[in-house]
N, C-alpha and C positions, 0 to 999 in steps of 0.2 A: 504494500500500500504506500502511497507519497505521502510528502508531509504536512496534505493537508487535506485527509482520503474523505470521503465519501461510502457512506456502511449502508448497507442493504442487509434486512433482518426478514428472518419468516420462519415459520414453522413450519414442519413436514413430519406424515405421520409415517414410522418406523413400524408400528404394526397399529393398525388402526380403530380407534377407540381407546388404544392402551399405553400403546410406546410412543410420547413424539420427543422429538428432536429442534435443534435451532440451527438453519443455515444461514453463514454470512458470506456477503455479497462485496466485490468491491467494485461498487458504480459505475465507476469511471472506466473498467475492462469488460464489466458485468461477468464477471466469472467468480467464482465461488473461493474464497478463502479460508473459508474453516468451518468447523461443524462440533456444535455443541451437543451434551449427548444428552439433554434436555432443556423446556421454555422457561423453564426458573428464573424471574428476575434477578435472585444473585448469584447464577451461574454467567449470566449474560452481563452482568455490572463487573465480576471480575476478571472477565475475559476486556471488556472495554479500559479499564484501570491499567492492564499492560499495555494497551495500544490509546498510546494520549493523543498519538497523530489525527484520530477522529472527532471532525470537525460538523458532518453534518450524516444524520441518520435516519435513515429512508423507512418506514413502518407502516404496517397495519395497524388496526388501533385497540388491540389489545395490551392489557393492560398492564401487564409482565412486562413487556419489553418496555412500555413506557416508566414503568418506575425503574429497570433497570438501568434505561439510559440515563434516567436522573440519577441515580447513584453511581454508576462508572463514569459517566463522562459529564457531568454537567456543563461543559465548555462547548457540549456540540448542540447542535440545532436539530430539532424531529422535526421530519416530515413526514405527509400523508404520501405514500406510494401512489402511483397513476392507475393501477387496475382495480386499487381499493378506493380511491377517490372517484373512477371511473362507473364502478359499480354502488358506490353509494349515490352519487346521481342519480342512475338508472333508477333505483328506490326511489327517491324522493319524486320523482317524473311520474313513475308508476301509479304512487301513494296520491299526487295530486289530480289525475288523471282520472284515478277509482272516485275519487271525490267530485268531477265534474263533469264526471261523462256525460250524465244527460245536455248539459249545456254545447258539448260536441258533436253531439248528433241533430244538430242544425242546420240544413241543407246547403251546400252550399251551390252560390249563386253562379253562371254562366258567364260567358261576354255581353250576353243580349239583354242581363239583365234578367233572366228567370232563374227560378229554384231549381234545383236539379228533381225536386219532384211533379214541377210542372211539366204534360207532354211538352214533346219538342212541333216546331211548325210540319207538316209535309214536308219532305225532304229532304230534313235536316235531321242529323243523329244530334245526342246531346252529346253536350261539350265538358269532360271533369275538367273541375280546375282543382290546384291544388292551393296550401292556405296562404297562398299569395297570389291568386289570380292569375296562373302558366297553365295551361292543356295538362291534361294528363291522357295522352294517349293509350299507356300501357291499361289503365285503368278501366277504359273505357274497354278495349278490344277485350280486356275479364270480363265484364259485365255481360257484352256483346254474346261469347263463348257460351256464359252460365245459362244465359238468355235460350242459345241455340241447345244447349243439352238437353234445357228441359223440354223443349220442344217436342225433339225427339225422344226422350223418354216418355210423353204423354203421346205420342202415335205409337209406342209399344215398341220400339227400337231397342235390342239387349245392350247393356253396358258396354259387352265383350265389343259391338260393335262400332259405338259409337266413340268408344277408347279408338277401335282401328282409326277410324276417321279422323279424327282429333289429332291423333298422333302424327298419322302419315302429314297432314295438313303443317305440322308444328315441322314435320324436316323438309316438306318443301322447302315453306319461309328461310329455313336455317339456310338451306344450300343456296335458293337464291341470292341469301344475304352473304355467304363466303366471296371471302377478297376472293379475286382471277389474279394468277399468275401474267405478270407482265412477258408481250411477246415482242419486246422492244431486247435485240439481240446483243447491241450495247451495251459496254460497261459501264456509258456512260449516263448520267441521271436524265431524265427528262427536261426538257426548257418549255414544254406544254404549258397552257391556261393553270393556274389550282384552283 
């Protein structure tokens, strides 16, 4: 580690439910420097007390490693880790979301100015927007599909078949959409339109 490391701390379980363990990380290579052979706060505070070069310590927020960091290194800074930070987000987005769903499910409106639950005119499919007012295409040709399945499941069409259909339909689009092979014999690049 340098002399002014960066620690990455986490547990890992050694047989699970029964044995864990403490790996340390050193950030800045992100490769593994040592391994404690359990989460004990003063197993982890006197392994930091021989290493004073730690300056800042990357954590989950459990609560072992945080009073150990206090007591081995009080000279380093904790930090919240990115996948645990990332993942407590996710929670709280979730938690807030179960809280307002109904409010979510409010149609959302078109270019023309209609709801997405109002028909569309003659010969206009409706338009998804998404919650900034862009096309959603992808969205739309789902709806379109789910549309067409049922169809055909209500004229008595079996699954087996209309899987065939569906499917074979999905690798047309695919193939038509693969790049072509350039038949420009050249090494050299194109000077064409882009």
């Amino acid at each position: 580690m340098g002399t002014d490391a960066h620690l990455g701390v986490d547990e890992f379980a050694v047989r699970r439910g029964r044995t864990y363990a403490t790996v340390l990380i050193d950030m800045t290579t992100r490769r593994p420097i040592d391994v404690l052979a359990d989460r004990a706060a003063a197993t982890f505070a006197s392994w930091l007390r021989d290493h004073s070069e730690v300056r800042i310590i990357c954590r989950d927020r459990a609560g072992a490693f945080r009073d150990g960091a206090q007591a081995g290194a009080p000279q380093a800074r904790q930090v919240a880790d990115t996948w645990h930070l990332l993942n407590n987000l996710a929670q709280a987005v979730e938690r807030v979301i179960g809280r307002h769903r109904a409010d979510l499910r409010q149609p959302l409106t078109t270019h023309d100015g209609r709801s997405n639950d109002d028909p569309a005119p003659e010969g206009h499919g409706r338009t998804e927007l998404d919650i900034h007012g862009r096309p959603r295409p992808l969205v739309a040709r789902t709806r379109e599909r789910h549309q067409q399945i049922h169809e055909r499941i209500a004229r008595g069409d079996s699954l087996r078949a209309i899987a065939a259909i569906f499917s074979s339909a999905a690798a047309q689009s695919t193939a038509s959409h693969a790049p072509r092979k350039s038949t420009n014999s050249s090494s050299e690049p194109s000077t064409g339109p882009l």
